[in-house]
C-alpha positions in Angstrom: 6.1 -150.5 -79.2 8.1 -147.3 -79.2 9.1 -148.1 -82.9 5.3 -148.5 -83.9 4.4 -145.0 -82.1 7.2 -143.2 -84.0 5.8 -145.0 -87.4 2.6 -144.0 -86.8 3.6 -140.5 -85.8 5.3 -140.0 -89.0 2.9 -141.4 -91.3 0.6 -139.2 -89.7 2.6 -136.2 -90.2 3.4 -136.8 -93.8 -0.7 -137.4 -94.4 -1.4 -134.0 -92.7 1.4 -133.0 -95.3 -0.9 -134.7 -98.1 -4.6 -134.0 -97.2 -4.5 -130.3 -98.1 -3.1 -130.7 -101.5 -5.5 -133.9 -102.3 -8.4 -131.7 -100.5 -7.7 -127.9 -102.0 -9.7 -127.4 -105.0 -7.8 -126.0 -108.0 -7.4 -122.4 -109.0 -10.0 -121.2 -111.3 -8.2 -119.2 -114.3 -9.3 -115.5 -113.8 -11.8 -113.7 -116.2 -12.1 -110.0 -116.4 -15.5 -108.4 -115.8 -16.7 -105.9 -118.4 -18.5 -103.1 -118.0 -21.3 -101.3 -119.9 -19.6 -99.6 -122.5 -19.4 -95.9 -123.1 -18.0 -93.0 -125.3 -20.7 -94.5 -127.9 -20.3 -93.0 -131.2 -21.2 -94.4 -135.3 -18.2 -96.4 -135.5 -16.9 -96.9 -132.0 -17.0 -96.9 -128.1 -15.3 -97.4 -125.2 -15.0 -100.8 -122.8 -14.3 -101.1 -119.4 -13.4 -104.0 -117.7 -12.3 -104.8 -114.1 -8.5 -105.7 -113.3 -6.7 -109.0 -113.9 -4.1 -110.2 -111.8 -0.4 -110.7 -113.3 -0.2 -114.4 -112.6 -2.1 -117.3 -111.0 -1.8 -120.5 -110.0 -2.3 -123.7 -112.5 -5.4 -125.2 -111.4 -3.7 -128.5 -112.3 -0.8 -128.0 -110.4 1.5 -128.2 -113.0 3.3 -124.7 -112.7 2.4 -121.3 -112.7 0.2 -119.4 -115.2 0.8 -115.7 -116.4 -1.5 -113.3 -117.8 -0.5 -112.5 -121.5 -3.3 -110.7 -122.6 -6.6 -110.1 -123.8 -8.6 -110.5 -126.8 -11.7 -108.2 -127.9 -14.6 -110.2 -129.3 -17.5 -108.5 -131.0 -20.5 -110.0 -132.9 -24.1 -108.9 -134.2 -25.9 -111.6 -132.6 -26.1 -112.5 -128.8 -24.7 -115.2 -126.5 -21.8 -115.9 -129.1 -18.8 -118.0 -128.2 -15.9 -116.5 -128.8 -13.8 -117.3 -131.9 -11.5 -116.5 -134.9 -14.7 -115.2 -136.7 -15.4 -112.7 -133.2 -11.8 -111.4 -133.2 -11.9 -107.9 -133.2 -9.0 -106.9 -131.8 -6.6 -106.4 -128.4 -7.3 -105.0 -124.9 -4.5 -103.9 -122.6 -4.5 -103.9 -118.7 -5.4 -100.2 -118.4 -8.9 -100.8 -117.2 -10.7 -99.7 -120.9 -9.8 -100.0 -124.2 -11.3 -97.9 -127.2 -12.9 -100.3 -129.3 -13.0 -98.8 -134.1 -14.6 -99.7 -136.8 -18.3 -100.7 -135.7 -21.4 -100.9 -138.1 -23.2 -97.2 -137.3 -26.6 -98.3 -136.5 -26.3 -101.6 -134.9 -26.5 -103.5 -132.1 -22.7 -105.1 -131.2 -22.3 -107.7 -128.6 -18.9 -108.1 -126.9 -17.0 -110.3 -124.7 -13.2 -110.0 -123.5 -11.0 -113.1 -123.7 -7.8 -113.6 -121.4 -4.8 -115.8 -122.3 -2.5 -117.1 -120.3 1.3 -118.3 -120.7 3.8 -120.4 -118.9 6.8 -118.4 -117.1 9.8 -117.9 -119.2 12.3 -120.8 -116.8 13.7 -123.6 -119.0 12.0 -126.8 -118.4 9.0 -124.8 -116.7 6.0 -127.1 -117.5 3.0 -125.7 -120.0 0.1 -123.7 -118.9 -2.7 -125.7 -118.7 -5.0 -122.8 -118.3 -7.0 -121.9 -121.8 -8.1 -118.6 -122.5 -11.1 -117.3 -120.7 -14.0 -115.3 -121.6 -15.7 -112.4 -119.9 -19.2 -111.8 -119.2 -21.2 -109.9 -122.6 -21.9 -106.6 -122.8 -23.8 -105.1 -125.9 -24.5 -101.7 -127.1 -26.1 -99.9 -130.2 -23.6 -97.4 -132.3 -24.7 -94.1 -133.4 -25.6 -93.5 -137.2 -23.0 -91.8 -139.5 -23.2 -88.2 -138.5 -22.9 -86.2 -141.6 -20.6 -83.7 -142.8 -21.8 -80.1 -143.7 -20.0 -78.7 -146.9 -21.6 -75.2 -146.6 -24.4 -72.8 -146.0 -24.9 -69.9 -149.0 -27.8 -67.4 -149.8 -29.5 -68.9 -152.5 -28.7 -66.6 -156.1 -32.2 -65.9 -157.0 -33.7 -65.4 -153.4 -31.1 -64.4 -150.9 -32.6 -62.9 -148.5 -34.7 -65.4 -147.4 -33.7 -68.4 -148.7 -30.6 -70.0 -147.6 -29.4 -73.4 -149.5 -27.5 -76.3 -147.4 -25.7 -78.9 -149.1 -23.5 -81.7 -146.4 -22.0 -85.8 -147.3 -24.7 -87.6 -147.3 -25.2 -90.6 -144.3 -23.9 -93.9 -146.0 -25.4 -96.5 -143.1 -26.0 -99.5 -145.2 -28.5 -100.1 -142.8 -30.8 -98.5 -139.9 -31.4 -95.0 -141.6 -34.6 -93.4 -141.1 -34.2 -89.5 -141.5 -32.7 -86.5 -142.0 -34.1 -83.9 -139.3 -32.6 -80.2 -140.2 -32.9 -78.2 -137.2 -32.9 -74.0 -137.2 -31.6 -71.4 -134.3 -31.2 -68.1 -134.4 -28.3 -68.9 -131.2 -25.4 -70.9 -131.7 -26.5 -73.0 -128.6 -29.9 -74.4 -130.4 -31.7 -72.6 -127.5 -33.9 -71.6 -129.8 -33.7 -74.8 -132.5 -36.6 -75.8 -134.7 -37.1 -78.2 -137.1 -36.5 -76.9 -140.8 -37.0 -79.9 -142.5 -37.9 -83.7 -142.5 -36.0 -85.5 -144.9 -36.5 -89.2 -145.7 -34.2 -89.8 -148.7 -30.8 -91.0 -147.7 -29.4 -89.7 -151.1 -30.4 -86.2 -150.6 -26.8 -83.7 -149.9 -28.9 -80.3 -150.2 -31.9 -78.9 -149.2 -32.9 -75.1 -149.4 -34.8 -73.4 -146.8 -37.0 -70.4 -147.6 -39.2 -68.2 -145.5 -36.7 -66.8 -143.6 -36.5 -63.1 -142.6 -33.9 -60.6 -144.7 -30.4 -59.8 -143.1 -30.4 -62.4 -140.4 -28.1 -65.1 -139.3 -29.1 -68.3 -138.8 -27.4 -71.5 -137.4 -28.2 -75.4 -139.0 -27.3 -78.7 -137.8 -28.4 -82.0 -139.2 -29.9 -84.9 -136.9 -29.4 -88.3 -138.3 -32.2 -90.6 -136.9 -31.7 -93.9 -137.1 -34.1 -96.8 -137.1 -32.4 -98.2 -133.8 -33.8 -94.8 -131.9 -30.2 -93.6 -132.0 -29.4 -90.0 -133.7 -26.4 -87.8 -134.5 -25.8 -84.2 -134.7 -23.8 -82.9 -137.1 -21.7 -79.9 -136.5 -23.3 -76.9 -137.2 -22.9 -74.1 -139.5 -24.1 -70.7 -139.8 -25.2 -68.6 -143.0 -26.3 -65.1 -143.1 -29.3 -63.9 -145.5 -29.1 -60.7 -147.6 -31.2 -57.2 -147.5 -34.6 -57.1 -149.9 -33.2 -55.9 -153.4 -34.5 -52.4 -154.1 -36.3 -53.1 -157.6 -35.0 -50.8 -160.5 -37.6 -48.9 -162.4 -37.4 -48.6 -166.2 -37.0 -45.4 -167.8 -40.8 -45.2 -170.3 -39.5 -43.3 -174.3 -41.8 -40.8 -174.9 -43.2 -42.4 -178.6 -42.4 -40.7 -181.9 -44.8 -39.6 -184.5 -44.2 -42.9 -186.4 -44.9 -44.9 -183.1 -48.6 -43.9 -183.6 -51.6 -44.7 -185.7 -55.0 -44.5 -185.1 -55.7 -47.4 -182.9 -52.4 -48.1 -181.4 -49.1 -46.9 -179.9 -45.7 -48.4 -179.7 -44.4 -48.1 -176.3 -40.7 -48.8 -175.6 -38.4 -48.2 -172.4 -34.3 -48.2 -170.9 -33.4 -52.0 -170.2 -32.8 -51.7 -166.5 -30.3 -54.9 -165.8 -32.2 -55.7 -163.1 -31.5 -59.5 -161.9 -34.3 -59.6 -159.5 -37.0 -58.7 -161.8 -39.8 -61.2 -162.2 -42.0 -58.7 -164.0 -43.4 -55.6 -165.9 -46.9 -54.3 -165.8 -47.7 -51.6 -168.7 -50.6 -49.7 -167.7 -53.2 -47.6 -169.8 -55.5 -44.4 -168.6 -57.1 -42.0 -170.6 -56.4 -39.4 -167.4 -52.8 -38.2 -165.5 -54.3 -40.0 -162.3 -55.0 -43.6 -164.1 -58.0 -44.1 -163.0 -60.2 -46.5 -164.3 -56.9 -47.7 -165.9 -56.2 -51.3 -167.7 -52.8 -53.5 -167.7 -50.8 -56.0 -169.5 -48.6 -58.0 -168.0 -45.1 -58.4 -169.5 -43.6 -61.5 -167.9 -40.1 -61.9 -169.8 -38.2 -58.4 -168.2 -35.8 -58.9 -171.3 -38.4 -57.2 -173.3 -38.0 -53.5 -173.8 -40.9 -52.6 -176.1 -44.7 -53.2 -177.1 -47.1 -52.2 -178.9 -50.6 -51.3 -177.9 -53.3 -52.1 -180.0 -56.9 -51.5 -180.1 -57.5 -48.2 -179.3 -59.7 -45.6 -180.5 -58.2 -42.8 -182.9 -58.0 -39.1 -181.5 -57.4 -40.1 -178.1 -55.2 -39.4 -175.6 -53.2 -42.0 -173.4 -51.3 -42.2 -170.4 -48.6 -44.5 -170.0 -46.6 -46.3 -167.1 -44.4 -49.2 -166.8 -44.5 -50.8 -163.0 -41.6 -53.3 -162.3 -42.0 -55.9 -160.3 -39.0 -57.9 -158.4 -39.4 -61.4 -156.6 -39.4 -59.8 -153.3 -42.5 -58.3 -154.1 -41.4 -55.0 -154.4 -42.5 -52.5 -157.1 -41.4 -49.8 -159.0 -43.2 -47.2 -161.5 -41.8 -45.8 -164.2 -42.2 -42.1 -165.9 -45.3 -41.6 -167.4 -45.8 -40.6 -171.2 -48.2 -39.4 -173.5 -50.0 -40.0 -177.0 -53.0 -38.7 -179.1 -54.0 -42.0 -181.7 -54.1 -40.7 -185.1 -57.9 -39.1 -186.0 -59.7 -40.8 -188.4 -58.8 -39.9 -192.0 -61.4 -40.4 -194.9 -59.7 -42.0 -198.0 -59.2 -40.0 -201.5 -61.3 -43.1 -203.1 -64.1 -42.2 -201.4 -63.6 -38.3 -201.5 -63.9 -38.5 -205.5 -66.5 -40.3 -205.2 -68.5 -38.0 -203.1 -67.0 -35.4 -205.5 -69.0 -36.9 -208.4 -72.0 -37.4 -206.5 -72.2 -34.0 -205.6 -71.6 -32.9 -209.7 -74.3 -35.5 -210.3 -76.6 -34.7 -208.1 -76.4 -30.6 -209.4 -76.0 -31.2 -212.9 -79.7 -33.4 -212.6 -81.1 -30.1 -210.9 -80.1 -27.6 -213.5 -81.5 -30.2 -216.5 -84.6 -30.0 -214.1 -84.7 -26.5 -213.4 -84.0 -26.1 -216.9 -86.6 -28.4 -218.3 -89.4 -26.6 -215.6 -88.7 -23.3 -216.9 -89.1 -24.6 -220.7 -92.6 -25.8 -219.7 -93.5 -22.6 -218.2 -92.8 -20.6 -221.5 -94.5 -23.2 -223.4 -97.8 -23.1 -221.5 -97.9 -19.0 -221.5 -97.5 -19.1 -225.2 -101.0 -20.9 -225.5 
């Protein structure tokens, strides 16, 4: 009796010894959690992720497990199982790990994988444990921000025209437009939008209407279909003062210059770059009033010759130049009497023999009447 007791005393021991390793349900392996990601730029973020423990137990109870790492799985399209074709690269046990080379513009879905190893003893059975994946996390990158190259007056109108030129944004996809935004404060307190620009190709743009000797700050917004943007850095150019326009110097003509209905008119090239114009204008008083004009468009020109006028005349003469600012500038003013009207020796002779004609036809008259008087008193 005493020998049964003890027996079943000690197979009851050694089951109480059994049940909780038949009973205890085995280890999960250990996922880390990810976070929603930050630091978001065109080409790369950050992740976050929870902590994983160091080791764990083999849910099958074949030895111990050890964390050796984790993967960083990214793909385009959602719910995706993690595989050679998701790779994207390696996560260490810092908490977050900076993720490169992203599309700019699109949507990127990511997951975290954690392997396992068995412990370095010899004869230490195999890790059962395969690698798990974390939750998935997605976010949209930025577009391509683009590069400024520079900000100069523009030659022909610099002061108030400034001309940008930058890299252009190379998304393959998800670009929508250029935005160029204007402040007078290198803050963008101020900003305003410059321009819209909807050609991806375009690297320069020039924007006029601005006020002379001013500095003015640009940045670039890339807008991408997505809704995301990105700001370029920005860059500051300076516009120049209104060019003064330089007035021509008018040469008074020479007697050679003039005939009876028209004077030749020429002036001192004034080099001016600026110039857009010259307007010659006529008057028959000092004052020019009541005066006509011809416009000379080509400023290279430096003489012309007025036609049309009426001989023994007096002129007045000015040159106004005109820049591209819309400034103005008047020359000297000069004189000149058209030739008066000369009757040709042709036509002098002519009247010459008329006139002889006329009085050699009286005297054979008068000479004839007074025969005929004689006559008639002799009867």
């Amino acid at each position: 009796m005493k020998g049964k007791v003890l027996a079943i005393f000690a197979v009851t021991s050694l089951g109480f010894l059994f049940i909780p390793l038949s009973i205890s349900e085995p280890a999960a392996a250990s996922s880390v959690t990810l976070f929603e990601p930050t630091e978001i730029e065109s080409s790369s973020l950050r992740l976050r992720y929870s902590d994983h423990p160091y080791q764990e137990p083999d849910p099958d109870g074949e030895g111990i497990c050890y964390f050796d790492g984790m993967e960083v799985h990214t793909s385009t399209v959602p719910s995706f199982a993690p595989g050679l074709d998701t790779r994207y690269g390696t996560a260490y046990g810092s908490g977050s790990t900076r993720v490169h080379g992203l599309t700019p513009s699109t949507t990127h879905y990511f997951k975290i994988v954690v392997l396992h190893r068995s412990g370095y003893g010899q004869g230490e059975p195999s890790c059962s444990l395969e690698g798990e994946a974390s939750n998935e996390v997605s976010a949209t990158t930025l577009p391509s921000a683009v590069y400024f190259r520079e900000a100069v007056a523009n030659p022909d109108r610099p002061w108030d025209t400034l001309d940008l030129s930058w890299r252009a944004n190379r998304d393959v996809e998800g670009f929508q437009k250029y935005v160029v935004e204007r402040a007078s404060a290198a803050n963008f307190s101020d900003a305003i939008t410059a321009a819209t620009i909807e050609n991806q190709a375009t690297e320069q743009y020039s924007i006029r209407g601005l006020s002379p000797s001013t500095a003015y700050f640009f940045r670039i917004a890339v807008h991408a279909t997505t809704g995301e943007t990105s700001l370029s850095s920005l860059i500051a150019a300076t516009t120049e003062d209104v060019p003064d326009v330089i007035a021509v110097s008018l040469y008074v003509p020479f007697s050679s210059d003039v005939t009876q209905t028209s004077v030749g008119l020429s002036w001192h090239h004034a080099h001016d770059r600026y110039c857009e114009k010259h307007v010659i204008e006529r008057a028959t008083s000092p004052d020019f009033t009541g005066s006509v004009s011809i416009i000379v468009k080509d400023c290279n020109i430096t003489e012309y010759n007025w036609g049309g006028l009426k001989a023994g005349t007096k002129y007045y003469f000015r040159v106004v130049s005109h820049n591209t600012a819309g400034i103005e500038a008047t020359s000297n003013t000069v004189t000149a009497t058209t030739r008066s009207q000369s009757v040709p020796v042709t036509e002098i002779v002519i009247a010459a023999n008329t006139v002889i004609l006329v009085m050699i036809l009286l005297l054979v008259l008068i000479s004839l009447m007074r025969k005929k008087t004689k006559s008639g008193k002799q009867e």
